[in-house]
N, C-alpha and C positions, 0 to 999 in steps of 0.2 A: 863542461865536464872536466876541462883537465885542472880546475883550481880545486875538485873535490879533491883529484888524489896530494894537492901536491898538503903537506904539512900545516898547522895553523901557523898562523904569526905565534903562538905561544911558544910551539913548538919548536918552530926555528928561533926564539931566545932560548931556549933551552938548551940548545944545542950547542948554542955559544957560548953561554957560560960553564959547560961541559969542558975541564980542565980547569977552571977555577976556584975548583972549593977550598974551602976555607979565608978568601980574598974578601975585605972588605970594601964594596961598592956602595954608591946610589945608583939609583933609577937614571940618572945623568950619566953614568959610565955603564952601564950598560946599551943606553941609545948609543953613545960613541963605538962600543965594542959591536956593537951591531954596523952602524955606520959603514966601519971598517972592512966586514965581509958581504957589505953590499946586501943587509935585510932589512927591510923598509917596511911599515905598517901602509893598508890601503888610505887610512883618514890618520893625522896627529894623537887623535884621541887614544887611538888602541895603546900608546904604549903605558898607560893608564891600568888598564886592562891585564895587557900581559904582565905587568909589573905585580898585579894584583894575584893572577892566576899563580905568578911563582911563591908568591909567598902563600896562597893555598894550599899548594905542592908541598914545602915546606924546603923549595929551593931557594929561596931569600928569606933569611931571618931576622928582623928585625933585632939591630943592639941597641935600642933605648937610643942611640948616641943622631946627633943632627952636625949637618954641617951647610956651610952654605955653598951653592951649584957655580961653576963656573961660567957656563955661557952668557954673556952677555944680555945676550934675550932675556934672561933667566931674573934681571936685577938683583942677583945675589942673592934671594930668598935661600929658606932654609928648607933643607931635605932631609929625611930619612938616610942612617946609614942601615946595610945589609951585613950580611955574613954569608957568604954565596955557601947554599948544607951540599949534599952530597949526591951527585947527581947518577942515574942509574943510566947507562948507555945502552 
């Protein structure tokens, strides 16, 4: 019962990126800014997902623009960059 009330994962990225608009991110600096306040998804996969839900939201906007990711794991492939829009508190 108590994981109904608590927030989605979506939600708590949401929250984090809350004071960042207009910052341009990937999906890669948002796991790190999550990292950082200790929000974790249950399986790796979700952040797939929430990354998806924000730009449904129309909290991450896609700029056309690619770069490639940092982490190691990562092999350097390329990512989406963002435009973090305006987030409602």
């Amino acid at each position: 019962m108590s994981r109904v009330e608590q927030p989605s994962f979506s939600d708590q990225v949401q929250g984090v990126l809350a004071g960042h608009e207009g910052e341009m991110v990937t999906g890669e600096d948002v796991r790190v800014l999550c990292a950082e306040v200790e929000i974790a998804p249950h399986h790796h996969n979700a952040w797939g997902a929430a990354i998806n839900t924000m730009v449904r939201r129309g909290l991450l906007v896609p700029t056309g623009m690619f770069t490639q990711m940092k982490d190691v794991r990562s092999h350097a492939r390329l990512t989406r960059v963002y435009r973090v829009g305006e987030i409602q508190r």
